[in-house]
PLY file of the C-alpha trace (Angstrom):
ply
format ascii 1.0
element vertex 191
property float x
property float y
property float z
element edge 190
property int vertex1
property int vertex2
end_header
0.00 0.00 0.00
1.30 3.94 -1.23
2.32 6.00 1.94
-0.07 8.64 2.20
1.24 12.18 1.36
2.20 13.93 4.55
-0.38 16.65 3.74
-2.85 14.09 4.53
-1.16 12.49 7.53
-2.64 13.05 11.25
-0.63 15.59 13.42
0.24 15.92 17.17
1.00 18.56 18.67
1.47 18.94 22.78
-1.38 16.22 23.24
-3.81 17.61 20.26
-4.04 16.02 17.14
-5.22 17.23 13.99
-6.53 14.87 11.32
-4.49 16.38 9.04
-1.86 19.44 8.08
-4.23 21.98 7.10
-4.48 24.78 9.16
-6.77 27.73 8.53
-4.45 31.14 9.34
-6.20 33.71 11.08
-7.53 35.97 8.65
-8.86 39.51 10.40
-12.36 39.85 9.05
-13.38 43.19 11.36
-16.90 42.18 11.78
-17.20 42.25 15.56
-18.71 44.00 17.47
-17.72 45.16 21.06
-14.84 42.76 20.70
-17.95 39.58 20.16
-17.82 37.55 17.60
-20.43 37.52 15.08
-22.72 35.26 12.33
-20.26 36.34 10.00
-17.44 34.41 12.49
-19.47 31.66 12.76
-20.35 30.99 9.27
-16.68 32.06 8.02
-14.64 29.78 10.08
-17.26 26.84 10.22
-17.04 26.25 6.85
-13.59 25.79 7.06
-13.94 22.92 9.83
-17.07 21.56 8.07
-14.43 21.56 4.67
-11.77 19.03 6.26
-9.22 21.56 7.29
-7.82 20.62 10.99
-6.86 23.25 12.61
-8.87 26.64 11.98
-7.92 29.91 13.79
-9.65 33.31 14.54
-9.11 36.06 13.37
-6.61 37.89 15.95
-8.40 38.29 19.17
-7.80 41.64 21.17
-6.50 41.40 24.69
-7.74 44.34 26.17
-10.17 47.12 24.37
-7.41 49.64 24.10
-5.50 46.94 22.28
-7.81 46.47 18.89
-6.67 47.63 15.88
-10.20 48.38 15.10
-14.12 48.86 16.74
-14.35 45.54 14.25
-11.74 43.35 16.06
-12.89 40.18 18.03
-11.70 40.46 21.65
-11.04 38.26 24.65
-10.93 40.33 27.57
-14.16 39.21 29.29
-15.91 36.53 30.35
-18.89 37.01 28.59
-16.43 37.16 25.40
-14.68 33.74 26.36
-18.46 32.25 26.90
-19.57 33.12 22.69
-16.86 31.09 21.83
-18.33 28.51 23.07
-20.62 27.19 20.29
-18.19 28.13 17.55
-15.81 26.29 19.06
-17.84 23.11 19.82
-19.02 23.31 16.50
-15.24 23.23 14.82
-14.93 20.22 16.97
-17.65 18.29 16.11
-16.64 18.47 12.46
-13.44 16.94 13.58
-11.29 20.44 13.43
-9.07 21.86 16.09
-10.48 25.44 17.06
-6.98 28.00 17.40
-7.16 31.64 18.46
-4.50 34.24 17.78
-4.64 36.49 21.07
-2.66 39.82 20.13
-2.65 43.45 21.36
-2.30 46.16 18.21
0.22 48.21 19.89
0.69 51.64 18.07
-1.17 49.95 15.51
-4.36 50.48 16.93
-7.64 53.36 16.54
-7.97 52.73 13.48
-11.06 52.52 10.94
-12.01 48.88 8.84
-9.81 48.70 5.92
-13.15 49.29 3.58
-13.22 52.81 5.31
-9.32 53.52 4.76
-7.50 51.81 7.57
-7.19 54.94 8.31
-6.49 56.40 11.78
-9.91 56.88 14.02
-10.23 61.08 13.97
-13.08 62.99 15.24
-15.32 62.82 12.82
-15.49 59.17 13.67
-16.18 60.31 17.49
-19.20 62.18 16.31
-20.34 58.90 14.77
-19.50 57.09 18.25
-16.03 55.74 17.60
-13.53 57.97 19.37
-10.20 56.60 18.88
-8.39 55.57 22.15
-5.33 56.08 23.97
-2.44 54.15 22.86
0.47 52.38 24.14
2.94 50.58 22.72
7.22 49.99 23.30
8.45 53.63 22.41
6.52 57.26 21.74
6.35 56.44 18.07
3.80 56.84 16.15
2.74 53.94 13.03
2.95 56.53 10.24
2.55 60.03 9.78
-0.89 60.41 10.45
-1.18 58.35 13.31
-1.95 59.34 16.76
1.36 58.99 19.34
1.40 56.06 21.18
2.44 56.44 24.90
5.52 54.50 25.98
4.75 51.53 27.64
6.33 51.28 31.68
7.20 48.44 33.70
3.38 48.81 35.00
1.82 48.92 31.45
4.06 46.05 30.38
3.06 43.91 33.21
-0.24 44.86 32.73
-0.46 43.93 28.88
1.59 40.45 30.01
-1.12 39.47 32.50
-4.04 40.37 29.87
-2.56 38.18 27.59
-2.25 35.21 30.28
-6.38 35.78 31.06
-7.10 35.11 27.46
-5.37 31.99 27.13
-6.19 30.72 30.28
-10.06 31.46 29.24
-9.40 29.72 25.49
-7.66 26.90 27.44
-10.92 26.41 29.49
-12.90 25.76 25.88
-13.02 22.64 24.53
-9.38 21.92 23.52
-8.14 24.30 21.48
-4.77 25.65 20.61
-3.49 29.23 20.77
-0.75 31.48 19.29
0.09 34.53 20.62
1.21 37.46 18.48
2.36 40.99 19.53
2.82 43.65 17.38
5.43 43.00 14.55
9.21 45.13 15.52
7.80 45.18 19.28
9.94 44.08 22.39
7.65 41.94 24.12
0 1
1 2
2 3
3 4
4 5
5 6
6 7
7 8
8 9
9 10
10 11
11 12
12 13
13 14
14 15
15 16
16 17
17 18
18 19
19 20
20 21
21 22
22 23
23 24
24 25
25 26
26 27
27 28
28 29
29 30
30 31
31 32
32 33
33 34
34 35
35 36
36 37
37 38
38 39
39 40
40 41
41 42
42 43
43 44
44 45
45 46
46 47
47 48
48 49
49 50
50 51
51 52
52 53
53 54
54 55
55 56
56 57
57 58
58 59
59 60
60 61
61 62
62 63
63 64
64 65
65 66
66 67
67 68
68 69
69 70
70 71
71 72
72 73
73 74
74 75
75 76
76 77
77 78
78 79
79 80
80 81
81 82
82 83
83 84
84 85
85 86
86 87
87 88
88 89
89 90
90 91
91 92
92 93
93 94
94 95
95 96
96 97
97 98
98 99
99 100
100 101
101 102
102 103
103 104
104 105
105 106
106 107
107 108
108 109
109 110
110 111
111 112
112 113
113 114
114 115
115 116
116 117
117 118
118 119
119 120
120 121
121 122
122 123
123 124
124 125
125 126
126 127
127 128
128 129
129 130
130 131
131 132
132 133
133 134
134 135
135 136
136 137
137 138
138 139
139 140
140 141
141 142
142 143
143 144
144 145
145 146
146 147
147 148
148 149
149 150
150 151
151 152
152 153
153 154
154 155
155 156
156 157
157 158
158 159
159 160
160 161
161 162
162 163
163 164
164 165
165 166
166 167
167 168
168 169
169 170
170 171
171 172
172 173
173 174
174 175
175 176
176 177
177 178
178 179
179 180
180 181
181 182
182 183
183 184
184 185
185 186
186 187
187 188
188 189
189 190
């Protein structure tokens, strides 16, 4: 009998296996809303479990509220967030997929608008419309791009801060039915 190609070939990875090597990459779809996942989530990433592919991750899911690139991003930061997982993630698993989350904070990245509305940084004409942008913080005072607002440097405080946010939201991932997780910080950052 032929060797099956690898592609095909069941993969284990610190105690979870996937039926396969296909694995979904998060793909930032800013259709949330108030960090919570949405129909769109649901149907986008289901399909993807329901289509043979073993693992399938979110999007990138927001640490805190003041670390979303966007007023679209998913977020973990609460337990009611954590809880809406839930039946996604169930789902994914019942189709024989591995459900993976990408937990990241944007960094100076972040206040910005959808990339349909310019990716542009949040100003106040976007307060008037109810999305003021929000402070920022990230490694060093400096700024994205030209246009961007000034992040504020991160201290010892706001680092440990950011560190134990990111802990919460794995720990509350880890308590869904097993998943796998991959943290990301902002690209060129420290920490």
């Amino acid at each position: 009998m032929a060797e099956s190609p690898h592609l095909f070939a069941p993969l284990e990875l610190r105690g979870v296996t996937a039926r396969n090597r296909i694995t979904i990459s998060p793909m930032q779809q800013f259709m949330a809303k108030d960090g919570f996942l949405s129909e769109w989530h649901r149907v986008h990433l289901g399909q993807f479990a329901m289509g043979g592919a073993a693992i399938v991750f979110t999007e990138a899911m927001a640490v805190s509220a003041d670390g979303r690139i966007s007023y679209g991003d998913m977020g973990l930061w609460s337990d009611e967030q954590a809880e809406a997982l839930r039946p996604l993630t169930e789902f994914m698993r019942s189709m024989g997929a591995v459900p993976a989350a990408q937990i990241s904070h944007a960094g100076r990245r972040g206040a910005t608008t959808a990339p349909w509305d310019g990716k542009r940084p949040l100003v106040a004409s976007d307060a008037a419309r109810g999305q003021p942008p929000w402070p920022l913080w990230a490694p060093s005072a400096i700024a994205s791009r030209a246009d961007a607002q000034l992040p504020r440097e991160m201290d010892r405080t706001r680092i440990e801060q950011v560190r134990d946010e990111y802990a919460r939201s794995g720990q509350w991932l880890w308590a869904l039915p097993r998943s796998s997780t991959n943290v990301v910080s902002p690209p060129r950052s420290p920490w």
